[in-house]
N, C-alpha and C positions, 0 to 999 in steps of 0.2 A: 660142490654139489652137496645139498641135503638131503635129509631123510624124505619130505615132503616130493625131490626133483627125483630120487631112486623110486617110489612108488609110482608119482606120475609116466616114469620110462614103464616099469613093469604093465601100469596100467596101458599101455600104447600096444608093449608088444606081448601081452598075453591076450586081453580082451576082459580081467576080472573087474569087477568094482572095485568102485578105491577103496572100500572100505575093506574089503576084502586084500587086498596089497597090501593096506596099512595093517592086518591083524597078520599078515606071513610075514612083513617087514620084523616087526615087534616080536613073532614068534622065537624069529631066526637070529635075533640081538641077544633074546631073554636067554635062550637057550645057549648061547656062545660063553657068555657071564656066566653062567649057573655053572656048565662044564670048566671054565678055567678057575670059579670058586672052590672047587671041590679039588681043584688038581691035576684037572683032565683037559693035554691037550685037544687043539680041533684039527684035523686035518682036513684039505680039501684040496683033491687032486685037480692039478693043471691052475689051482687057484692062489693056495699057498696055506700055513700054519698058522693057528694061534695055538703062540705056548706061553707058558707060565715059567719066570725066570727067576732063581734065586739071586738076591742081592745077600752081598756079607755083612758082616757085622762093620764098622770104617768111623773112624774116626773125624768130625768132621770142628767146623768153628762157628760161635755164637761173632756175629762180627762186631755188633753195637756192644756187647760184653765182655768182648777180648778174652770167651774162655772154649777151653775144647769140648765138646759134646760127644757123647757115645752115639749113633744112629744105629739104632739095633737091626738083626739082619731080616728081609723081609723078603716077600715074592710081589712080584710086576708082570702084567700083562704085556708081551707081546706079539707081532706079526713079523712073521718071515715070508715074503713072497716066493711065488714057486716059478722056478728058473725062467717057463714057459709065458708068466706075467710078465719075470721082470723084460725078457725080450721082447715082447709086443709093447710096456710103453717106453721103450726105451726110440723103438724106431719111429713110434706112431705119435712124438708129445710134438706140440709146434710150442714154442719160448716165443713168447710175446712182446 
């Protein structure tokens, strides 16, 4: 699914324009980024979490150079689904 197929749905079952869809789509992404740029997890009940995850400092390998590299430590976006998601696709996915 894309962003284009997530408005189209919105637009089916609210009744807004799409353009309208497509500026709360983009609101609600900008707004997600901005919060995790600054620090600040999202929470969204029954839905799940964006948090922000520190990575450590780790020693990794240049492999065409055969030498070791420092990867300094940094923070990563992530998503933790909320129990109530992950049960609904757990029962509801059809494998193809």
């Amino acid at each position: 699914m894309t962003k284009a197929d997530i408005v189209s749905d919105i637009v089916e079952e609210t009744g807004l324009e799409r353009v309208e869809a497509l500026k709360a789509v983009e609101a609600f992404m900008t707004t997600i980024k901005s919060s995790l740029a600054k620090g600040q997890n999202v929470y969204l009940r029954g839905f799940g979490s964006f948090i922000v995850k520190e990575r450590a400092e780790k020693t990794g390998r240049n492999i065409s150079k055969n030498t070791a590299i420092i990867i300094p430590a940094h923070n990563i976006p992530s998503f933790k689904p909320a129990k109530t998601f992950v049960e609904d696709v757990k029962s509801n996915v059809k494998v193809n």
